[in-house]
GUDRENKE-258501 format. One record per residue (C-alpha): residue in one letter; x, y, z. Coordinates in pm, whole numbers, plus 50000, padded with zeros to 5 digits. Example, Ala and Ser with C-alpha at 12.3 -4.5 7.8 and 13.67 -1.06 7.14 Angstrom:
2
resn|east|north|up
A|51230|49550|50780 $
S|51367|49894|50714 $
***
This chain:
482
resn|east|north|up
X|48464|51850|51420 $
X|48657|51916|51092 $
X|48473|52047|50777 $
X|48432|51904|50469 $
X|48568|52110|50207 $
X|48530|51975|49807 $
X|48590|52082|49532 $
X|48370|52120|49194 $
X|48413|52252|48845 $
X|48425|52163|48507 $
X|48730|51882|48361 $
X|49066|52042|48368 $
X|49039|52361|48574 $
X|49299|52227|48832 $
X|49054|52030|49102 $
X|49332|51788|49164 $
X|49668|52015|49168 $
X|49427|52218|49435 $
X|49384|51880|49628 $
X|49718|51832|49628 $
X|49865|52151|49752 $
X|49581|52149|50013 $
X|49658|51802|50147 $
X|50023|51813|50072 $
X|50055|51496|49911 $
X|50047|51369|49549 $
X|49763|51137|49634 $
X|49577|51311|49304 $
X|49656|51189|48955 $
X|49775|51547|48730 $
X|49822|51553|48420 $
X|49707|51824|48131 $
X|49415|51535|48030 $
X|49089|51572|48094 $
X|48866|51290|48267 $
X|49181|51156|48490 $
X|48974|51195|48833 $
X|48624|50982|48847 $
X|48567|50893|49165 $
X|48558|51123|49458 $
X|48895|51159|49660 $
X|48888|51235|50019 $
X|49258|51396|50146 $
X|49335|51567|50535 $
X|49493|51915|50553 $
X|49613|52150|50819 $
X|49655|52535|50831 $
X|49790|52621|51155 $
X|49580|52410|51420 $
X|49304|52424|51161 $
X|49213|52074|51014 $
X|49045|51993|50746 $
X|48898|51737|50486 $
X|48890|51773|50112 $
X|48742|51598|49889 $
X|48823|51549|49455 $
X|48562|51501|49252 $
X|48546|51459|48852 $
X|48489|51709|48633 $
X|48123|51829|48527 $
X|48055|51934|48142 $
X|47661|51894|48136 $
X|47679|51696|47866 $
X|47737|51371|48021 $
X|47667|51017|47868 $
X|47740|50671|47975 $
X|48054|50638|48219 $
X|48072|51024|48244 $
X|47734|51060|48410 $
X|47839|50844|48649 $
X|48159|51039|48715 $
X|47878|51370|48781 $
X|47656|51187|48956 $
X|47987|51118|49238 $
X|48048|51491|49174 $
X|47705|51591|49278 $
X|47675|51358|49541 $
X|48039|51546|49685 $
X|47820|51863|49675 $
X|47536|51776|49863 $
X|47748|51604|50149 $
X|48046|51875|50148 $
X|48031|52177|50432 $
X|48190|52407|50213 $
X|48207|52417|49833 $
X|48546|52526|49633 $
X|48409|52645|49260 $
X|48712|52625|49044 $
X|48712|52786|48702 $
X|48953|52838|48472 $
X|49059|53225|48407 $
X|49220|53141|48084 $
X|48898|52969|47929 $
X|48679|53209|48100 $
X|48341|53180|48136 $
X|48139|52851|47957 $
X|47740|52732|48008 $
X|47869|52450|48201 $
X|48013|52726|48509 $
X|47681|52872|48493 $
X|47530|52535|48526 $
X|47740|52423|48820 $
X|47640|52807|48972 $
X|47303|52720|48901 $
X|47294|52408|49116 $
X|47523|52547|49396 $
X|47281|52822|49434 $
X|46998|52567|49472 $
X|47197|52348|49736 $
X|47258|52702|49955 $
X|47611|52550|50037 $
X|47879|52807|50146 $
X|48050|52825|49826 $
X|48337|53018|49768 $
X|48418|53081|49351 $
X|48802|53030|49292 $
X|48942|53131|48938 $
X|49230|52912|48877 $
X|49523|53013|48600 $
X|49580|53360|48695 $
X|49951|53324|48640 $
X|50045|53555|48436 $
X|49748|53782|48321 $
X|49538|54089|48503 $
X|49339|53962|48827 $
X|49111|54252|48729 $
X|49030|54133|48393 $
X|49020|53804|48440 $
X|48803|53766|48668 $
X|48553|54027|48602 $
X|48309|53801|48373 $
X|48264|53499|48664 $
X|48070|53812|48916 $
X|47827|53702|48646 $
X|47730|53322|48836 $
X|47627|53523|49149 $
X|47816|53392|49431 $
X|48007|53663|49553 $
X|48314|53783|49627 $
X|48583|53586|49381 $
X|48929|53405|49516 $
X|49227|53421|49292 $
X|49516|53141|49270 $
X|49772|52973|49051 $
X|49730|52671|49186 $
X|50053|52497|48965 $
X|50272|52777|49107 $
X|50107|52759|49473 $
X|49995|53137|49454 $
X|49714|53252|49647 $
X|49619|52937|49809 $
X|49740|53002|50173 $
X|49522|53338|50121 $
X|49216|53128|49991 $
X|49227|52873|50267 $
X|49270|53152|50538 $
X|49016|53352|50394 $
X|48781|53019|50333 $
X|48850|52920|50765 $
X|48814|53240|50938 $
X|48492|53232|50827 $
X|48344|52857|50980 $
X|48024|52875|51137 $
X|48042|52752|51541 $
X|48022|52450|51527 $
X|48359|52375|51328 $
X|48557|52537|51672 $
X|48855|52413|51686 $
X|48850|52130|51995 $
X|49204|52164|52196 $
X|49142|51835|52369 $
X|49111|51608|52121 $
X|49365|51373|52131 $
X|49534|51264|51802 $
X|49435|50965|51675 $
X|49621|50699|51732 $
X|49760|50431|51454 $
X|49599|50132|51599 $
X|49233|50307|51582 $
X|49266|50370|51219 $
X|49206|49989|51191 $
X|49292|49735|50911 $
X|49351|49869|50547 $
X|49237|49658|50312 $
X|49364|49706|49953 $
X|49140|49580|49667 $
X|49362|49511|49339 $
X|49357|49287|49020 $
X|49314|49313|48629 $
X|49091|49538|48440 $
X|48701|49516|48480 $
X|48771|49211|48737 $
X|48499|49353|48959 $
X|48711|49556|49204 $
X|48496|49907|49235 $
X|48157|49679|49225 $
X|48337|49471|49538 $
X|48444|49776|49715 $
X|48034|49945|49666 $
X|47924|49580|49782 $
X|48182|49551|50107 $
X|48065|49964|50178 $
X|47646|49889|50147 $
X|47675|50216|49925 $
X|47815|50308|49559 $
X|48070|50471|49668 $
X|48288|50471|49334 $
X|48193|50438|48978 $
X|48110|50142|48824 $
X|48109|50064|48465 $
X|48131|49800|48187 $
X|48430|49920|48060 $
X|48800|49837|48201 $
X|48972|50107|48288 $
X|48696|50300|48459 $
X|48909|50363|48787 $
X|49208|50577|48714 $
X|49332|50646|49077 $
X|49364|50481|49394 $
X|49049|50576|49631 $
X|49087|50570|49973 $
X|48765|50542|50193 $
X|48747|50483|50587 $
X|48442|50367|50752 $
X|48295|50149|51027 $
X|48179|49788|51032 $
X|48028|49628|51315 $
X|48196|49944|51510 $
X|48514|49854|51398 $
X|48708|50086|51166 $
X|48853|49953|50843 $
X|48982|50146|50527 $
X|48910|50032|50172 $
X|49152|50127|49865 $
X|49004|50110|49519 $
X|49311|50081|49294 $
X|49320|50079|48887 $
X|49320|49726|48709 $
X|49696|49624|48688 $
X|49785|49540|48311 $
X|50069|49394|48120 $
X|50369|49647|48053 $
X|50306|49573|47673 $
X|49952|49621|47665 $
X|49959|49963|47862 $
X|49980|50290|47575 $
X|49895|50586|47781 $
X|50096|50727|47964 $
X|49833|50841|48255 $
X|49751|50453|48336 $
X|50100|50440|48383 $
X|50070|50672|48651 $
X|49790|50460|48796 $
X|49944|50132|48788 $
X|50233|50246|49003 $
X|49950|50400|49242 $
X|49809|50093|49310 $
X|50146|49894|49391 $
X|50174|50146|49628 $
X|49824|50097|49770 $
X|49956|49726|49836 $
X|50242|49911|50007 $
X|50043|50076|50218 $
X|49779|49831|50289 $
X|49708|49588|50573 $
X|49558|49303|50397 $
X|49513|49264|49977 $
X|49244|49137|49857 $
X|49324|48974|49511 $
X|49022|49004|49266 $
X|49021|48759|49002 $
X|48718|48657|48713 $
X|48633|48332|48753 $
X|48493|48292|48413 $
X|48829|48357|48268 $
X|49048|48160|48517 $
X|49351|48207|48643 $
X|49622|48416|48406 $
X|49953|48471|48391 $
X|49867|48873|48525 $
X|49697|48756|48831 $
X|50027|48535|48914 $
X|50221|48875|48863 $
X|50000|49068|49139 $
X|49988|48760|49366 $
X|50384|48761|49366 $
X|50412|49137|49402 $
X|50161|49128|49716 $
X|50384|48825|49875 $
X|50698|49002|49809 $
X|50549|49314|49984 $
X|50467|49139|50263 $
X|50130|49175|50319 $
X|49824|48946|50429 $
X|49627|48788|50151 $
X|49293|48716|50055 $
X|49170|48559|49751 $
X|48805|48661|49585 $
X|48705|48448|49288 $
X|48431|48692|49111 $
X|48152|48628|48918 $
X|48074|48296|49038 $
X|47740|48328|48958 $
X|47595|48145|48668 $
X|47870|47901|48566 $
X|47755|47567|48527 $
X|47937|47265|48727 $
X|48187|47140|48508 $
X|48313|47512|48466 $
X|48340|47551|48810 $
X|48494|47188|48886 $
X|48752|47327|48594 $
X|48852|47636|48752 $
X|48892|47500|49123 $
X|49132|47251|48951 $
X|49349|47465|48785 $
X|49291|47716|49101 $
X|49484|47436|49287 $
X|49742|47349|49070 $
X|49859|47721|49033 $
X|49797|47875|49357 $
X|49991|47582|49567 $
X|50217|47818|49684 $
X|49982|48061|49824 $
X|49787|47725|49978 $
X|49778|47972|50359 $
X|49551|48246|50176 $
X|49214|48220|50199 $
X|49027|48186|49927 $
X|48641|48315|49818 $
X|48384|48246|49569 $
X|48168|48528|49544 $
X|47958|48755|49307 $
X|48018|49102|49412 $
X|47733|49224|49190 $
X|47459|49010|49383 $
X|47645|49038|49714 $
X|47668|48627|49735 $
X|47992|48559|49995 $
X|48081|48899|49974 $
X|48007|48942|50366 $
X|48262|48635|50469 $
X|48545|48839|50350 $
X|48568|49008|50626 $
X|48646|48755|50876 $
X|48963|48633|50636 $
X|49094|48960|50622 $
X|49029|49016|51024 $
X|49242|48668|51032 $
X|49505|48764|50802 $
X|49528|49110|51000 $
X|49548|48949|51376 $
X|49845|48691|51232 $
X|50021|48946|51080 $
X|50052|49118|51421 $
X|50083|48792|51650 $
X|50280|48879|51941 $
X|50517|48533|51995 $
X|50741|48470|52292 $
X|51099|48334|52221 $
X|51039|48029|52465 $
X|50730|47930|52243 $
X|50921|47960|51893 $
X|51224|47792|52068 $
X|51014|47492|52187 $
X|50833|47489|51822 $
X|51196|47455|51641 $
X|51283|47201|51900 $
X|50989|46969|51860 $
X|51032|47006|51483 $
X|51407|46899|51476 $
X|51320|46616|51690 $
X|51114|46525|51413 $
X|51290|46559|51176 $
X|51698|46626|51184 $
X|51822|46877|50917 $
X|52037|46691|50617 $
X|52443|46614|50725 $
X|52688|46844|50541 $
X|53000|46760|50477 $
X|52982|46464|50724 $
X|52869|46724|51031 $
X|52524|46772|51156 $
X|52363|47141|51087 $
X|52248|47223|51438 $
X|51940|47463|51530 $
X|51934|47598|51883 $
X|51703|47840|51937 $
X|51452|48105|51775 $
X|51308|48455|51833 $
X|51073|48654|51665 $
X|51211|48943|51440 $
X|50924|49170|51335 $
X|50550|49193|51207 $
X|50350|49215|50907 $
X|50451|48958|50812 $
X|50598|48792|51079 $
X|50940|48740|51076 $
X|51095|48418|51271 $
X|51489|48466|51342 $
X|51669|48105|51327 $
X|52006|48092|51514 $
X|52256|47754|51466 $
X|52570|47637|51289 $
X|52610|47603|50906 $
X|52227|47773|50830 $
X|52363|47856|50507 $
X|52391|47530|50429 $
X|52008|47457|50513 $
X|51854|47288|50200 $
X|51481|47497|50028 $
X|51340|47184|50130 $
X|51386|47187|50492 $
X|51303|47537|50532 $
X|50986|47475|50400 $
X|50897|47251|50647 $
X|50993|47442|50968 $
X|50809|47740|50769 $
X|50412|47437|50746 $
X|50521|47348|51125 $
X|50529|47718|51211 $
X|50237|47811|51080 $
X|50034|47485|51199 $
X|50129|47493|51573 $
X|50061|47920|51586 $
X|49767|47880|51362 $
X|49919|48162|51110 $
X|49679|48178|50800 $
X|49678|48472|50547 $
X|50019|48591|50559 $
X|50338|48488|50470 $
X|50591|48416|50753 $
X|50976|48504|50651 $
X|51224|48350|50815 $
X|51624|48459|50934 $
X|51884|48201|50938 $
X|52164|48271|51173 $
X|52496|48123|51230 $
X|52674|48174|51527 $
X|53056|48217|51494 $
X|53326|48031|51678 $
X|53429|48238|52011 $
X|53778|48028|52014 $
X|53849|48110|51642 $
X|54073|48443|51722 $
X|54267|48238|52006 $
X|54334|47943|51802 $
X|54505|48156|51566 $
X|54687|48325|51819 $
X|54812|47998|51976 $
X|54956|47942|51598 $
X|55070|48248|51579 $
X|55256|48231|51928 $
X|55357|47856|51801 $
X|55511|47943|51486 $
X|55700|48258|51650 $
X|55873|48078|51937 $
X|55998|47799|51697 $
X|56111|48060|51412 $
X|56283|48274|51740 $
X|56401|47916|51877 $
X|56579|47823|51516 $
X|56764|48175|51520 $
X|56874|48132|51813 $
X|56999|47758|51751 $
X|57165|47879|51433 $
X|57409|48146|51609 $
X|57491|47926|51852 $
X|57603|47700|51592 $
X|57761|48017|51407 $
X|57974|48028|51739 $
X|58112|47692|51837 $
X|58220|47654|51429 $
X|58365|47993|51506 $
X|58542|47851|51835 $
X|58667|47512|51619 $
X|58825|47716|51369 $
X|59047|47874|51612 $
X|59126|47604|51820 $
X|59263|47458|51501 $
X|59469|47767|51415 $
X|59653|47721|51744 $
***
């Protein structure tokens, strides 16, 4: 059993450099801004054979209003559900009424807390920390968390100490790839309905939700079990236009989210149905197909659009989205739950064709059938033969063509072996790529050493035609003479 370890304090102390030294990673957003981490993080670490789980939360002022609450509310909620508590505060600001209301709550909780003045770079431990013995909760830990001082010290300090039941087990196995199950990547435009969707998909708000875009700044992973299957969601910030972006931390999170379609299984493309589609959500649709990855569509905020908006929008959904006609597609309100629940059997679709397992014999006899059908165009007065196929990878699946002249193959026609394909194996919710080989002539290299050989032996058999020439005009002339 690992503990949970997470980490509290007021904005800007250094939460999220912490995270990331402790989990190795630059999973957390840093920057010297406050407010950049709202929802809580969850990261592994290691010391030694010592694992571990830590978890980010937002900063806590006490004066919270509106979004920010929310933010504390996900910090307080880390609290309550952490094993042990990291209090970071900031040795350079020293002590403020919202560390002693933190302390205050901490003490009421009884969590194992340990207090951990951040900063110290650079000025008397002594000092510096002598005003936090004030909040009552013991013996102090010193880092610089920026300069990775002190933090192997904390962390031993912080594990020696685990109660029993946080033993270390020496037979568990680690866990293997396949069991982590399907990640499932949530992205879109601003105030879509993404962090609503992923609360409604959990059964629990999990992240914060506000009516204001922008609200997630980070990507937020969070594994869990459905039906005793495991499954990982990503939250990811809305995606905007390059022009329309100004500071520089949503940068930051924009590029955070591509990655989380990287690393994800299956997307799930959020868009608001009472705006249609726009030119952004074309952008993130061709990003997820050039990535690879499986596809579902969710068409928010359904609810309450009268028929003639909806016979609109279904419309225009099908003129723009023809080439993305093997994605599912949803109409759902995430805030009332309505379809929210059939999601899952898209993505659990998308997920088992992007790992299909096909033989060579089947994809051969597929591309057989198909030609029969259908020849492939003449060029330059020859046919463009197709022999055989094989498969050439996963997610997506990748389909390996071998003939003569592939290069040659017209768009057209490869968009037809690409419908057959994915009619006869049933392949919905991820693209297939395909690999068009030519195979090259095994006679080519003797040919043109026949030539070669040719043209030799009649350039050697012209020399020597020419000097025996040279020699009977040579015998003439001196038969003459005499």
């Amino acid at each position: 059993m690992n503990p949970v370890i997470a980490l509290v304090g007021r904005p800007n102390v250094g939460k999220s450099t912490l995270f990331n030294r402790l989990t190795r990673t630059r999973d957390a957003l840093v920057a010297d801004l406050a407010g950049l981490t709202r929802d809580r993080k969850f990261g592994a670490g290691k010391v030694g054979e010592r694992d571990y789980i830590v978890v980010d939360t937002g900063g806590i002022s006490g004066m919270e209003q509106g979004l920010d609450a929310k933010m504390a509310e996900q910090s307080f909620q880390a609290m309550d559900e952490a094993d042990i508590v990291l209090f970071l505060v900031d040795a350079r600001a020293g002590l403020t009424s919202a560390d002693k209301m933190i302390a205050q709550h901490l003490r009421a909780t009884e969590k194992k807390t340990y207090v951990v003045v951040n900063k110290i770079d650079g000025l008397n431990p002594d000092v510096a920390t002598s005003e936090f013995y004030e909040l009552g909760l013991g013996e102090l830990q010193t880092i610089a968390a920026t300069h990775n001082r002190g933090i192997n010290v904390l962390m031993d300090h912080v594990l020696n100490e685990l109660p029993p039941e946080f033993q270390i087990d020496e037979d568990a196995d680690e866990e293997d790839e396949s069991e982590k199950g399907v990640r499932i990547s949530v992205v879109g435009r601003p105030n879509v309905g993404k962090s609503t969707l992923v609360n409604r998909m959990l059964g629990e708000d999990r992240v914060v939700v506000y009516d204001h875009p922008g609200t997630t700044m980070d990507s937020i992973e969070i594994p869990y079990e459905r039906n005793e299957k495991p499954y990982t969601l990503i939250d990811t910030a809305g995606v905007r236009r390059r022009k329309n972006i100004k500071e520089a931390a949503e940068k930051f999170s924009i590029v955070k989210a591509l990655q989380a379609i990287q690393d994800a299984n299956v997307c799930i493309v959020v868009i608001d149905a009472r705006e249609g589609i726009v030119e952004q959500d074309l952008t993130m649709l061709s990003f997820v197909l050039n990535s690879g990855k499986g596809l579902v569509i969710a068409l928010n905020k359904w609810d309450g659009m009268d028929i003639e908006q909806k016979d609109f929008v279904k419309k225009e959904l099908e003129r723009r989205l023809s080439f993305v006609d093997w994605a599912d597609m949803h109409f759902i309100s995430a805030k009332h739950g309505t379809g929210v629940g059939h999601l899952y059997e898209s993505v659990d679709e998308a997920y088992k064709s992007a790992y299909m397992n096909l033989s060579t014999s089947q994809l051969t006899r597929i591309l057989e059938d198909a030609v029969m059908d259908h020849q492939p165009p003449l060029v330059g007065g020859r046919r463009i033969k197709l022999r055989y196929a094989h498969q050439g990878g996963m997610n997506p699946p990748v389909i390996v063509v071998h003939g003569n002249k592939t290069a040659s193959l017209p768009d057209s026609y490869k968009r037809y072996l690409a419908n057959t394909f994915r009619k006869v194996l049933n392949i919905s919710g991820t693209p297939i790529r395909f690999e068009f080989r030519s195979g090259e002539n095994p006679y080519a290299d003797q040919k043109e050493d026949k030539l070669f050989n040719r043209s030799k032996r009649k350039e050697t058999a012209e020399q020597t035609a020419s000097i025996r020439q040279a020699k009977k005009d040579k015998l003439r002339k001196k038969s003459k003479k005499r």
